[in-house]
N, C-alpha and C positions, 0 to 999 in steps of 0.2 A: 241269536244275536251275539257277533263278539267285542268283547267288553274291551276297549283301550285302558292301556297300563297305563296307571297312575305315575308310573316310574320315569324317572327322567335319565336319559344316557348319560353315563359319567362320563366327563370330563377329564383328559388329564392330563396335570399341569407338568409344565418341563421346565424344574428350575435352573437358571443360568450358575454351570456353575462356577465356582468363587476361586478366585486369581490370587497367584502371590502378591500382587499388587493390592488388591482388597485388603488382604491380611496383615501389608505395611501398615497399610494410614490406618488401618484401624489400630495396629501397634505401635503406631508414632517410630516406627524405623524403618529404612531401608527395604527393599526388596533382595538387595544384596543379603543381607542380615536373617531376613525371613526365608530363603534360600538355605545360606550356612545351618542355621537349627535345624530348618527340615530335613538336612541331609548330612543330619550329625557332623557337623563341621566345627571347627575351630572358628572363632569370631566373635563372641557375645557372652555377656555376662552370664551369670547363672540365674538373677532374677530378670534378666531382656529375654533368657532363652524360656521362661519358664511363661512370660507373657504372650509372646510369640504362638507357645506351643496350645496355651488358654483359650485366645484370640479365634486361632487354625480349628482350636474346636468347638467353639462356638457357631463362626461361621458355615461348621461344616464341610472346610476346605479337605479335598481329595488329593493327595502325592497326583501327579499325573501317573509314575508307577503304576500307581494303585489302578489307575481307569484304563491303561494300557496292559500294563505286563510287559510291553518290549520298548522301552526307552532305554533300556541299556543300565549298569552299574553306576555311571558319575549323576545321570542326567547332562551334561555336558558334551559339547562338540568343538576341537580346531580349527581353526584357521591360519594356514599359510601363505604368506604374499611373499614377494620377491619385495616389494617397500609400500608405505604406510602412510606415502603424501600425495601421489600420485588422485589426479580423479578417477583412470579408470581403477584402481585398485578399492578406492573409496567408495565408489557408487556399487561394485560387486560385494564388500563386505557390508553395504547398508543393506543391501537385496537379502546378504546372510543371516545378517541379522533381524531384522524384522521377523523373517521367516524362525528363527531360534525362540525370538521373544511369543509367536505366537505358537507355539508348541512347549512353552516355557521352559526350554532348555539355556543353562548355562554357556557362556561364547569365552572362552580364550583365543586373544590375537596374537601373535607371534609375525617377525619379518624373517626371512632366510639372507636376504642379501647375494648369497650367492651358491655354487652347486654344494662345496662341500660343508656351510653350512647349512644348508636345505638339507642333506642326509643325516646331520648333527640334530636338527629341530625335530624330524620324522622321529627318528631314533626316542626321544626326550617325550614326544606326545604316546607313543607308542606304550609308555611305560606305565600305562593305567590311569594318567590322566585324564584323559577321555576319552567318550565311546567311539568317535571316528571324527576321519580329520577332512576335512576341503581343501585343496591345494589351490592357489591363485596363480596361472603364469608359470609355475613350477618350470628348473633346468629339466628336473629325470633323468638322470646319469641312467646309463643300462642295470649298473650295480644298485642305486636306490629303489627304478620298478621294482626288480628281482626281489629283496628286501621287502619292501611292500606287499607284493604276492604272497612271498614264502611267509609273513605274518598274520597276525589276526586281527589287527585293527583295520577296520572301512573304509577305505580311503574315496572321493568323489575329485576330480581336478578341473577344473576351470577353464579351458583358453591353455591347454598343452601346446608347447614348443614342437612339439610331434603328433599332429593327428592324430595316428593309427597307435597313439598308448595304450597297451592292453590292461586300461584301466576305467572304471568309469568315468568319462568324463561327457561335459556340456559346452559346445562350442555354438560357432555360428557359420550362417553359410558365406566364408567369406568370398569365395570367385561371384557369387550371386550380387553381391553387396555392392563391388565395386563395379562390375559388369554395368550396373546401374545407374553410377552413378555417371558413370561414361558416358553410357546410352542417352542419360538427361543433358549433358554436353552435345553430343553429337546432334541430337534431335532441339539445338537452340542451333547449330548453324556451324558449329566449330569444327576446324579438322584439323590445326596444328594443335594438337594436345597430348603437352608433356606428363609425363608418371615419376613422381619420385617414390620408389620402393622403401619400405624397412627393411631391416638388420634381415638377413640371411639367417640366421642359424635359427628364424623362425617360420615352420613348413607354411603360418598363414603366410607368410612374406610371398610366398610363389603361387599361392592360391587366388591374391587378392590381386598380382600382379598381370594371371592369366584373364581373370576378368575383364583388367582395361586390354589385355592382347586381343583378347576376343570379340570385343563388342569392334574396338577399332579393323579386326580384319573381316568382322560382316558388313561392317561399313563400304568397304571396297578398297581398305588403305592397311596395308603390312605396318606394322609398328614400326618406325625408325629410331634406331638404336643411340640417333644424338639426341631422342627428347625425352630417354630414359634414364634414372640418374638413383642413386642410392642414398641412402641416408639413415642414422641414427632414430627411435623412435624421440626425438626431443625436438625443444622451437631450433635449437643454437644448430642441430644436423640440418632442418629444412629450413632455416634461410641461409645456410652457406648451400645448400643442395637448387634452394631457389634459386639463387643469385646467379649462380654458375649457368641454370637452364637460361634467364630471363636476361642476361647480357651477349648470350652465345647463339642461342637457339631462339629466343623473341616467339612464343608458342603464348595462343590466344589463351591456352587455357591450359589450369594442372593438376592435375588428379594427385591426391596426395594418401599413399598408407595409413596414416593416424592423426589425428586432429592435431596433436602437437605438433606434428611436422609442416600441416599447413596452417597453424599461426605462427611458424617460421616462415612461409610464404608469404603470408599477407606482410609481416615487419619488410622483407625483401623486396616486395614492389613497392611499399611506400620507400624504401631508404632508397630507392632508382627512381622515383617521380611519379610510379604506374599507378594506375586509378585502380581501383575494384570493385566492381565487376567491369567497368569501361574498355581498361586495357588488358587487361587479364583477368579472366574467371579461376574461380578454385574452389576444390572439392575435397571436403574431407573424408576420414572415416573412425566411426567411435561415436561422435556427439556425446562429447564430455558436457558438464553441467555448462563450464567455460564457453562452449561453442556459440552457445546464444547471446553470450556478451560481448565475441570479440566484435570490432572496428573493420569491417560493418559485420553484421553477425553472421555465422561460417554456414553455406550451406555443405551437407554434410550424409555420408552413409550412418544409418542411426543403427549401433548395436547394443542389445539391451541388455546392458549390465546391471541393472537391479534385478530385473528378472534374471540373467543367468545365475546370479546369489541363490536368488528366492530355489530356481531348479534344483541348483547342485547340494542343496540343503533338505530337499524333499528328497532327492533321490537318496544322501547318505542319511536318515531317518528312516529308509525302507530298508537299507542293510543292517542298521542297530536292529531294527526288527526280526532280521531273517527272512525279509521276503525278499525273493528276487526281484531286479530290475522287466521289466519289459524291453529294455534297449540298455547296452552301456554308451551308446553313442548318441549325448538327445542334443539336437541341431536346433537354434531356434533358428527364425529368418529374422533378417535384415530391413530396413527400409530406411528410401530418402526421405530428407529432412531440405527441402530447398528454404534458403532466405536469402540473404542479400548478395553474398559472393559468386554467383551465378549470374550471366544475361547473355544474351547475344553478342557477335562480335562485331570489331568496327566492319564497315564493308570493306575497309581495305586490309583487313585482319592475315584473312587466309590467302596470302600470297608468297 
């Protein structure tokens, strides 16, 4: 006969474990502060530093170091934008940092402004400040790549001015995006439908452009070249870009490069009397936080700038590592976002 064990299976427990954040409140400071001690920094007294370091062991708190081994020498990672008020700039550094806070890496932000401060700021991060940088929107002169290559800091970049940067970056699929957003135009009834482009010297600008090309010439209609029209990524380019389409061209509808540009559109049919969606539909792209508020709310190509943060932040935490990417070129998709600036057109519309 065989005898059942008395023994019962262990159990085994997995403690959560404990955050620099834990280690604040329980030291009544900062997480900045319980940061700085841990990583022998400058900042706190010598009985804050001493309670801090008490507290940390008490709880049992582990360096992340310590649990990894490849987070790199600062703990810390950069961020570079071209500016620092913008929403798409905002919503891609929140995506960064959430993803820094949940790896508990330290965030430095920094603006470039423009190219040859942007090689001035690379320069300045490069010097051991921290273990790799994020670039937002980056120029990338030929001599900054180059720079960047020939050194040893990580670099990840965000929405390059150039595609094909032989660096890693995280874009989107912009001909897909606005392809789409056309196609949702066309399949409500429209066929005069204007495109105001972005700034040229941005390769999305021709990407995002070929979309409305192409959705309009599988339609059975070659693009005409008066209801195509350029413009700044700001409101004040797309309602002088509107304006000029919407009293010359009279086009149902208009597909716009960047959300700012069309809530310059939308100010432009209201300042001529035009209804929207009535007398003119319009279509963004981006779906900034703004999009959902403007008057009536923007329907809109949605690209996901928090998530491309959250990516380009995983992906430069795989180089502090040493591990290789899987891809230096990670693409998310795109999607519409329809609301209110969208409908069909009059029936005397497309004539």
């Amino acid at each position: 006969m065989t005898r059942k064990s008395s023994l019962k299976p262990a159990v085994v427990m997995h403690t959560p474990r404990v955050t620099i954040a834990q280690v604040a409140a329980a030291a009544g400071v900062s997480a900045m502060t319980v940061s700085n001690v841990l990583n022998s920094r400058p900042g706190a007294s010598d009985t804050t530093r001493q309670r801090v370091l008490d507290v940390a062991d008490r709880l049992g708190y582990t360096p992340p170091a310590a649990r990894t081994g490849k987070r790199g020498r600062t703990g810390a990672i950069g961020v570079l934008t071209l500016d620092l008020i913008s929403g798409y700039s905002g919503e891609i550094v929140r995506g960064i940092a959430q993803e820094a806070a949940d790896d508990e890496r330290e965030l430095f932000l920094n603006a470039s402004l423009d190219a040859i401060r942007e090689r001035e700021r690379i320069a300045f991060f490069a010097k051991g400040l921290v273990d790799g940088l994020v670039l937002i929107a980056p120029v990338l002169e030929a001599g900054t790549v180059r720079e960047i290559q020939d050194g040893a800091l990580p670099v990840v970049v965000v929405d390059p001015r150039r595609l094909d940067v032989e660096l890693p970056r995280v874009v989107v699929d912009n001909y897909e995006g606005v392809r789409t957003g056309t196609q949702h135009l066309l399949d409500l009834g429209h066929r005069r439908i204007a495109y105001i482009r972005g700034e040229d010297d941005h390769e999305s600008t021709e990407r995002r452009y070929r979309g409305y090309a192409d959705a309009m010439s599988l339609a059975g209609m070659a693009p005409d070249p008066a209801l195509v029209v350029s413009s700044s990524f700001s409101v004040t380019g797309g309602l002088h870009a509107a304006t000029e389409l919407l009293t010359t061209q009279r086009p149902t509808a208009i597909v716009t490069g960047a959300d700012p540009i069309a809530v310059g559109a939308l100010d432009a049919a209201r300042a001529l009397d035009l209804r929207v969606p009535e007398d003119v539909s319009i279509v963004g792209f981006d779906d900034l936080p703004e999009a959902a508020h403007s008057a009536p709310p923007l329907t809109t190509v949605r690209q996901p700038l928090y998530d491309m943060g959250r990516a380009a932040t995983r992906a430069l935490s795989s180089l502090i590592a040493g591990q290789p990417l899987a891809t230096d070129d990670i693409r998310l998709p795109t999607s519409l976002v329809v609301r209110a600036t969208t409908a069909l057109p009059r029936d005397d519309a497309n004539v």
